[in-house]
C-alpha positions as CSV (number, residue, x, y, z in Angstrom):
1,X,-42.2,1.5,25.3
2,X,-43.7,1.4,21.9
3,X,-40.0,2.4,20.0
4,X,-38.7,-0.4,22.7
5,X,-41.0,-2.9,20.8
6,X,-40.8,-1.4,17.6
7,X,-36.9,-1.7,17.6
8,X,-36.9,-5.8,19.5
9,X,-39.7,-6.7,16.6
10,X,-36.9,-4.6,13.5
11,X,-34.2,-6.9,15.3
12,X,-35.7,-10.1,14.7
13,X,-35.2,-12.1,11.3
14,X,-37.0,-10.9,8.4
15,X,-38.7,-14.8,8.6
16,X,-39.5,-14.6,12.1
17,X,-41.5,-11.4,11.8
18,X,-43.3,-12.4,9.1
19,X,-44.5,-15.1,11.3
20,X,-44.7,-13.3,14.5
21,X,-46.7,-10.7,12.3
22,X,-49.6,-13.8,10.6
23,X,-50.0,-15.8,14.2
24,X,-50.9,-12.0,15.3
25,X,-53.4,-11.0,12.5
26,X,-54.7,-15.0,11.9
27,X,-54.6,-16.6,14.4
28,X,-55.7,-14.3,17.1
29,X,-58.9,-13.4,15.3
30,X,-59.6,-17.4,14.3
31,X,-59.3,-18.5,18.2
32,X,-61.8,-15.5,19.3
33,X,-64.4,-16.9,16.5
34,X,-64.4,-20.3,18.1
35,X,-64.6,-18.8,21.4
36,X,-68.0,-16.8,20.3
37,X,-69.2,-20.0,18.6
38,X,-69.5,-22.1,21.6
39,X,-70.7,-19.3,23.6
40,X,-73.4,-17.0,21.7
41,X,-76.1,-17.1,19.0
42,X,-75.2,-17.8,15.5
43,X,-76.6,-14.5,14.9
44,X,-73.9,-12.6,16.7
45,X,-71.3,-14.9,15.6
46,X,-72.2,-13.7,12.1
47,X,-72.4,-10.1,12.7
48,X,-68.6,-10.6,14.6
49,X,-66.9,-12.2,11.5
50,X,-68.7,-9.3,9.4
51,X,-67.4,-6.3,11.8
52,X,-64.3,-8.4,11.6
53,X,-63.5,-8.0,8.2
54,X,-64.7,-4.6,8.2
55,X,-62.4,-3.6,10.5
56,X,-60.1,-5.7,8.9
57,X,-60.4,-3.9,5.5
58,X,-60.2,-0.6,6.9
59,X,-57.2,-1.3,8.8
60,X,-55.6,-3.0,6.1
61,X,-53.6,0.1,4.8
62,X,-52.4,1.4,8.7
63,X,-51.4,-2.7,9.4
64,X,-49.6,-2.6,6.1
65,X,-47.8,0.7,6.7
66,X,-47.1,-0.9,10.2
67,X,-45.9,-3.9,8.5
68,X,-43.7,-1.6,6.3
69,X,-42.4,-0.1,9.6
70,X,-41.5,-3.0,11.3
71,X,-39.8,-5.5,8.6
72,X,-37.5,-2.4,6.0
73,X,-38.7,1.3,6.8
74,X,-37.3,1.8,10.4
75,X,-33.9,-0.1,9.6
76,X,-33.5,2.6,6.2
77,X,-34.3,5.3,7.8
78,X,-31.5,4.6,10.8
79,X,-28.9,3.8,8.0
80,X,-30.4,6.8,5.9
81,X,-29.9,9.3,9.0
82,X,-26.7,7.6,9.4
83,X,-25.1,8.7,6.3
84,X,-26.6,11.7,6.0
85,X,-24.7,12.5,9.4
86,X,-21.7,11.7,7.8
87,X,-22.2,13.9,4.2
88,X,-22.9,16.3,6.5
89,X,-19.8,16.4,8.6
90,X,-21.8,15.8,12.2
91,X,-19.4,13.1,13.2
92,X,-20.4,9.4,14.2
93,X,-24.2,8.6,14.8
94,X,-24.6,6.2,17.1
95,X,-26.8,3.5,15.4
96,X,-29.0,0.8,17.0
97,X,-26.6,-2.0,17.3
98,X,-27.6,-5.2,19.2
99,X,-24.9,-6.8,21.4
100,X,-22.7,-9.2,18.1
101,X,-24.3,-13.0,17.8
102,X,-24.6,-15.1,15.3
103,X,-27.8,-15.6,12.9
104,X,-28.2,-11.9,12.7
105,X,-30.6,-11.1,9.9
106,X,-29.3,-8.7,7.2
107,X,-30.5,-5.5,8.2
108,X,-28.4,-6.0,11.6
109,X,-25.1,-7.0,9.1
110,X,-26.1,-3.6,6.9
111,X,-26.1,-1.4,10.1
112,X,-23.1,-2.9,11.8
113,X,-21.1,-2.7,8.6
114,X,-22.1,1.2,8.3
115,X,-21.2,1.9,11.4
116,X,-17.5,0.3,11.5
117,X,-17.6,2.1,8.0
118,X,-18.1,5.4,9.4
119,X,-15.3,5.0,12.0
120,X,-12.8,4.1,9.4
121,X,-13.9,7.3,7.2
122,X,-13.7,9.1,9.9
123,X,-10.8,8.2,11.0
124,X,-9.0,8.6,7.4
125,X,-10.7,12.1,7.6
126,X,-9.1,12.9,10.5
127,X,-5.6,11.4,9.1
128,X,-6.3,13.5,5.9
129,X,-6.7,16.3,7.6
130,X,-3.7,16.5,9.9
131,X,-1.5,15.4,6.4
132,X,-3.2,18.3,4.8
133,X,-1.9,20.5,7.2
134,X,1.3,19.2,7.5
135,X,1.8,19.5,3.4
136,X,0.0,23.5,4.2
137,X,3.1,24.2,6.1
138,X,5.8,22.6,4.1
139,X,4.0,24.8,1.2
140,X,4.5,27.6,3.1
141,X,8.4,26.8,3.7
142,X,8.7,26.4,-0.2
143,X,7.0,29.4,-1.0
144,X,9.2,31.4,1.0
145,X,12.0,29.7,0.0
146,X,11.3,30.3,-3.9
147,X,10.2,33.9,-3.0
148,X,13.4,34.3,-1.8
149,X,15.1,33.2,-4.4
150,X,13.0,35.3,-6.3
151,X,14.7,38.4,-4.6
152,X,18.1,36.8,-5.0
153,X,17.1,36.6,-9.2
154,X,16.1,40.0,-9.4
155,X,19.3,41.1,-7.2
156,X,21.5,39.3,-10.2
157,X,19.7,41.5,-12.8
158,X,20.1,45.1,-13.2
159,X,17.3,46.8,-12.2
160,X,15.1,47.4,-15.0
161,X,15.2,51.2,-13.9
162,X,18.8,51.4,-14.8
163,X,18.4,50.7,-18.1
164,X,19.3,54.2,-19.4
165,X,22.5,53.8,-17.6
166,X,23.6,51.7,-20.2
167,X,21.5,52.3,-23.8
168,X,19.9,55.4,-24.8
169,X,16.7,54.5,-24.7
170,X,14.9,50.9,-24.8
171,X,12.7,48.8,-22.5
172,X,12.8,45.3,-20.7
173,X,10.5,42.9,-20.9
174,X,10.8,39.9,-18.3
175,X,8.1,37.9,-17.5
176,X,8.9,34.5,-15.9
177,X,6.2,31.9,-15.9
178,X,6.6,31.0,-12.7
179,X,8.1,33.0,-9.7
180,X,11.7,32.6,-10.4
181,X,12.5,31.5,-13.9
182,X,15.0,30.6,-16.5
183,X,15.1,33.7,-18.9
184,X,17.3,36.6,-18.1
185,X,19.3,39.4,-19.3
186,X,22.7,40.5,-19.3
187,X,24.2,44.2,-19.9
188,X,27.2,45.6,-18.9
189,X,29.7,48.5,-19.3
190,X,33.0,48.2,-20.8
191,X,35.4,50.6,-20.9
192,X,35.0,51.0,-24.8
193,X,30.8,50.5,-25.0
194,X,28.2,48.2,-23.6
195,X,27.6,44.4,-23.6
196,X,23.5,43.9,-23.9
197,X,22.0,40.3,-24.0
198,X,19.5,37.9,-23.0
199,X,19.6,34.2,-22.1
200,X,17.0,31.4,-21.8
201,X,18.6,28.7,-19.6
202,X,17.4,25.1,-19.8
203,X,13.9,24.4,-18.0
204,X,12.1,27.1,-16.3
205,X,10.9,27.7,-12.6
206,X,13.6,26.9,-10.1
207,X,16.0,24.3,-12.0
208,X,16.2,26.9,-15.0
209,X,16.7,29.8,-11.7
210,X,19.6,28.1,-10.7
211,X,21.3,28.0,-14.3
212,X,20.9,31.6,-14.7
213,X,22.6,32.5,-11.4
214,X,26.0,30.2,-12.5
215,X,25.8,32.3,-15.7
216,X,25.2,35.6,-14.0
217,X,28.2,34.7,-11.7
218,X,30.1,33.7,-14.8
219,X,29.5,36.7,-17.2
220,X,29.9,39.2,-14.2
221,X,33.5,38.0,-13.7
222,X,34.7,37.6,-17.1
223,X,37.8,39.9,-18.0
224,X,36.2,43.2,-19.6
225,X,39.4,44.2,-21.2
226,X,39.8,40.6,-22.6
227,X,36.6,40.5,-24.2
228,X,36.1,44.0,-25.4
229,X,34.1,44.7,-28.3
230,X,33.9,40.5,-28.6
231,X,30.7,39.6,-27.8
232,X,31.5,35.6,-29.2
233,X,34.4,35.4,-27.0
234,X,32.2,36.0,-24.4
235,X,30.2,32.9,-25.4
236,X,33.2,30.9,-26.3
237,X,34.5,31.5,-22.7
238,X,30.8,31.0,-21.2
239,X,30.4,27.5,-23.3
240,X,33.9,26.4,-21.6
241,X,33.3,27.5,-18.4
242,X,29.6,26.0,-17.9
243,X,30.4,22.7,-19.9
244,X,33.7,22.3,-17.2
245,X,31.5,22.9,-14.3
246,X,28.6,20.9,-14.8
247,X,30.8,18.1,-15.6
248,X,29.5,18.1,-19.8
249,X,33.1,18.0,-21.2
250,X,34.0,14.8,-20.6
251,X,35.2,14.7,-17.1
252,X,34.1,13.3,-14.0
253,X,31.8,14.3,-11.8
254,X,28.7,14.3,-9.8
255,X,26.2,15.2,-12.7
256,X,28.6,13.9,-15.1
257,X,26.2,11.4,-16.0
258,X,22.5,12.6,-15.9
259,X,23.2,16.4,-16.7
260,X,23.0,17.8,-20.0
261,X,21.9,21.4,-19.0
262,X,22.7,24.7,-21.1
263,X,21.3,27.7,-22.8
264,X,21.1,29.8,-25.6
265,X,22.0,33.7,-25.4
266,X,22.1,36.4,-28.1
267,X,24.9,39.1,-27.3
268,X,25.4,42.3,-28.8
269,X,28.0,44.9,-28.1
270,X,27.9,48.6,-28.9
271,X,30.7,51.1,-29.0
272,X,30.4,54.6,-27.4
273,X,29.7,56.1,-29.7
274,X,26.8,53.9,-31.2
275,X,27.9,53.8,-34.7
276,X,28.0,50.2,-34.9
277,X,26.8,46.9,-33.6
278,X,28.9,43.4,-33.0
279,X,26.0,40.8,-32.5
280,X,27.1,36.7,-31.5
281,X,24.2,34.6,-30.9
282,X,23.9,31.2,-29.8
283,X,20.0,30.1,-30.8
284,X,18.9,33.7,-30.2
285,X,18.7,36.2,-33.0
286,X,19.0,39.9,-33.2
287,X,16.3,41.8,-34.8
288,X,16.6,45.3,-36.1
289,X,14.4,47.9,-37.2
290,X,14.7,50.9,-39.7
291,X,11.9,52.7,-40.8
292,X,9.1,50.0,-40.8
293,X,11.3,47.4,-42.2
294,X,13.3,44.7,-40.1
295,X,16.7,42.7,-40.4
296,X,17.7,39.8,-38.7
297,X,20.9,39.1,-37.5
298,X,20.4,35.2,-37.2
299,X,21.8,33.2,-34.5
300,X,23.9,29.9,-34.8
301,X,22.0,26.8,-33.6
302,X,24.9,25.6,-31.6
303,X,24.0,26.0,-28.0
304,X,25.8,27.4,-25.2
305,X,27.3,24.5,-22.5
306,X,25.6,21.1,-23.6
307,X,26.9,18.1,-24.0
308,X,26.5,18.5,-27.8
309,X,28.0,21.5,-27.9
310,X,31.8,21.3,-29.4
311,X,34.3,22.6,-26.3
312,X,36.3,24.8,-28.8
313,X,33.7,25.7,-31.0
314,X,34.2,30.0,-32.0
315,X,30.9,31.8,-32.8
316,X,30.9,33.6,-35.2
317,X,30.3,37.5,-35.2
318,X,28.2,40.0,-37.2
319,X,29.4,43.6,-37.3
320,X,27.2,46.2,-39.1
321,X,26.1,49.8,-39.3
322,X,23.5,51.5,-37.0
323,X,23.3,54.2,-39.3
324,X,19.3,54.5,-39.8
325,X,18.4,52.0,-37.0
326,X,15.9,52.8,-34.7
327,X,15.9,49.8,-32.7
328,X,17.2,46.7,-31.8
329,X,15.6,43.6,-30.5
330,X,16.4,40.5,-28.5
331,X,14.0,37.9,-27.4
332,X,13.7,34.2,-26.0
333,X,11.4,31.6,-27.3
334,X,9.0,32.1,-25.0
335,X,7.4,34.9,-26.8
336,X,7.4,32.7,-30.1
337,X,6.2,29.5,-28.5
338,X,3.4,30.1,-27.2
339,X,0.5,28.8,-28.2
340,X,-2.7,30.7,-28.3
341,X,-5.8,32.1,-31.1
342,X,-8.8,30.2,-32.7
343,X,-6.2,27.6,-34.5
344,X,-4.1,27.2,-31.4
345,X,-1.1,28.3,-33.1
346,X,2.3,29.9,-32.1
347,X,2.4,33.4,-31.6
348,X,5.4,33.3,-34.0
349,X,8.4,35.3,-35.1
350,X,6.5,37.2,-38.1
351,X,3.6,38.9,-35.7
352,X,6.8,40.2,-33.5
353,X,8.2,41.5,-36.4
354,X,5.4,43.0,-37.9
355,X,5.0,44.9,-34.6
356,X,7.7,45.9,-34.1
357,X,8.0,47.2,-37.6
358,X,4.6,49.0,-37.2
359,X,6.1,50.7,-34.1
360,X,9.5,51.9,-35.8
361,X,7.1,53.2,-38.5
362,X,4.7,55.7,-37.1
363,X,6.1,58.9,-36.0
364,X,3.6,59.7,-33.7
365,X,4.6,56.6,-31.3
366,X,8.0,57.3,-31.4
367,X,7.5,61.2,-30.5
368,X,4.7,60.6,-27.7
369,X,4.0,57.7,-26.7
370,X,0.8,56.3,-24.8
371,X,2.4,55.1,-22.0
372,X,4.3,57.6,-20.3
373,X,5.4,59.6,-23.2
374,X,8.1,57.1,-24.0
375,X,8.3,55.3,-27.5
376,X,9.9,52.1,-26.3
377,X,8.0,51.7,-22.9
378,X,4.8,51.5,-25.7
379,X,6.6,48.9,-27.6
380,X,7.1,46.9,-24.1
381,X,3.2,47.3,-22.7
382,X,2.0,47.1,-26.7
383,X,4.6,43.5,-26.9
384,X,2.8,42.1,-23.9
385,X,-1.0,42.9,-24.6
386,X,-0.4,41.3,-28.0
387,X,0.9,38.0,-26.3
388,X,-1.7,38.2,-23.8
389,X,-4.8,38.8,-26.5
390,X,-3.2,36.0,-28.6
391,X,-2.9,33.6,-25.3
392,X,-6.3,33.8,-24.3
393,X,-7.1,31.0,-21.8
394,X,-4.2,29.1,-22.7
395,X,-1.8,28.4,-20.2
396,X,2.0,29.9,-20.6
397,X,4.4,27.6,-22.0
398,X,7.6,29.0,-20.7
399,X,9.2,32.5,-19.4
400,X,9.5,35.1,-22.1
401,X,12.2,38.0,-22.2
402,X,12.3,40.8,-24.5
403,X,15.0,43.3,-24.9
404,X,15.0,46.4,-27.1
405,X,17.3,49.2,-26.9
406,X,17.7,52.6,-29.4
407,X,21.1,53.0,-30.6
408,X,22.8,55.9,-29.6
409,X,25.6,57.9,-26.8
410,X,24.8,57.6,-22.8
411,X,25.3,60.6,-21.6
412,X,28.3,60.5,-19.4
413,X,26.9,61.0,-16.1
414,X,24.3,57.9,-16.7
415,X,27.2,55.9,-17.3
């Protein structure tokens, strides 16, 4: 009964229970006193209006918390416990809402206004939610989708266990920034020695994926006997080939227009009998290392199927001895790039050569290494804890590859 009355006297406006609230605590008294005037001694009138205000005064603070109650406390507390229910994810609170008319005061407005809030949060939660789940799933389809593709990459590549069916010794390094990339390598057997290469295609993640497959397809069905032994005929033939078929040579077509994608590639090729080295490169040099020192094999800066790129342009090759060398090294930008230290600077070409360098130099690495016994496979895992100390919390840039290979005969049952 009491909460009855409590929430009919909160309903009223703030004016009218003010008033209700003075008639009560004035008026009332007042009337009584002029009753007890007419009716009894002056004496007891007198000792009335003096228990009166005594009681008055010691109610004072219980009326005034009453008061409190009545005109703010009980309306803020409903609309307190009202969003509190929804921070805490209890669903819609019903709150004390009078039947809609006009002249509400504007505790009524704040309450009514709460509660058509709170429906409309909810109901944009609810929306949210079943959106959230929806984009969930099509994550999932994606993520499969790129994992396969993934697969498919790796498929293109030769296994990085087969290495030694081609070189001697050497290592591969291929870390793509995301799960499918646009880095990638190239080897393969000719009848007089062994193409080995790496690419960087344009973009990473799936769009630079897709280039690398085209070029795979491409550089797996050139002509061996055609290009023997010339590793820039191989990229003359690749720039032709890409340039014609994603429309960047002048003709028509469906990316004719908006597509200006490409890559650079360093190539070397290697006779049987690894006396020698023909190196072509098109934005990616050739590093090689003989007893502590290093010699680049610089690469044009022409790249490899743009729109820039001349359709007849011949890249130049580099023949020269592998008498002495102990290693040779390929790698995309990737590895240079990346930005990383104190200064935030680029890992750069000079720290990969000076590790390399330090490598080639000390015996004992080369005999026995610390990974496996295997001097190059400690290059490989020594290449990629540099990168990574040197990162830090930065986040990669772009894939990075990194080829190195030993000079020197396969036996003839690897090959």
């Amino acid at each position: 009964m009491w909460r009855r009355i409590l929430d009919w006297l909160a309903d009223l406006g703030i004016r009218m229970q003010v008033r209700t609230l003075v008639m009560i605590s004035v008026f009332i008294p007042a009337i009584a006193a002029l009753v007890m005037i007419e009716t009894a001694p002056r004496e007891t009138v007198t000792s009335s209006i003096v228990m009166y205000l005594a009681i008055w005064v010691l109610l004072c603070i219980p009326v005034s918390k009453l008061l409190e109650e009545i005109l703010a406390l009980r309306n803020i507390t409903l609309c307190n416990n009202f969003c509190r229910s929804l921070q805490e994810g209890k669903g819609l609170q019903e709150l004390h809402l009078p039947p809609e008319k006009g002249g509400e005061n504007d505790f009524i407005r704040l309450k009514r206004n709460m509660y058509w809030m709170g429906r409309s949060l909810l109901d944009r939660e609810h929306r949210i939610a079943g959106m959230l789940s929806e984009l969930e799933e099509v994550q999932r389809q994606v993520m499969d989708s790129i994992e396969c593709a993934s697969a498919i990459q790796h498929q293109m590549q030769v296994p990085v266990t087969r290495l030694k069916d081609y070189v001697a010794d050497g290592y591969i390094l291929w870390k793509p920034r995301d799960v499918v990339g646009g880095d990638s390598y190239w080897l393969r057997r000719t009848p007089g020695g062994v193409f080995v290469g790496v690419f960087d295609c344009t973009g990473h993640g799936v769009p630079g994926a897709f280039i690398t497959l085209i070029v795979h397809s491409m550089l797996d069905n050139m002509d061996a006997a055609a290009v023997e032994g010339r590793p820039g005929l191989v990229l003359e033939s690749l720039n032709r080939r890409l340039k014609a078929f994603l429309g960047q040579d002048g003709s028509e077509g469906p990316l004719a227009k908006r597509s200006n994608d490409g890559l650079e590639m360093g190539l070397c090729w290697m006779p049987n009998d690894a006396d020698s080295l023909c190196y072509a490169g098109a934005g990616i040099s050739a590093f090689m290392v003989a007893d502590g020192a290093t010699q680049e094999l610089k690469a044009e800066r022409i790249g490899i199927g743009y729109r820039e790129a001349p359709l007849d342009h011949a890249y130049a090759e580099q023949r020269v001895s592998l008498v002495g060398i102990k290693g040779v090294h390929l790698s995309t930008d990737g590895l240079f790039d990346q930005v990383g230290g104190e200064k935030q600077l680029p890992f750069g070409k000079k720290r990969f050569l000076k590790l390399i360098a330090e490598f080639s130099a000390h015996a004992e690495l080369r005999e026995q290494g610390e990974h496996g016994g295997h001097p190059f496979q400690t290059q490989q895992a020594g290449i990629w804890e540099l990168f990574e100390t040197h990162r830090g919390a930065h986040a990669r840039r772009d894939d990075v590859t990194v080829l190195g290979f030993a000079p020197g005969r396969v036996a003839r049952e690897r090959a």
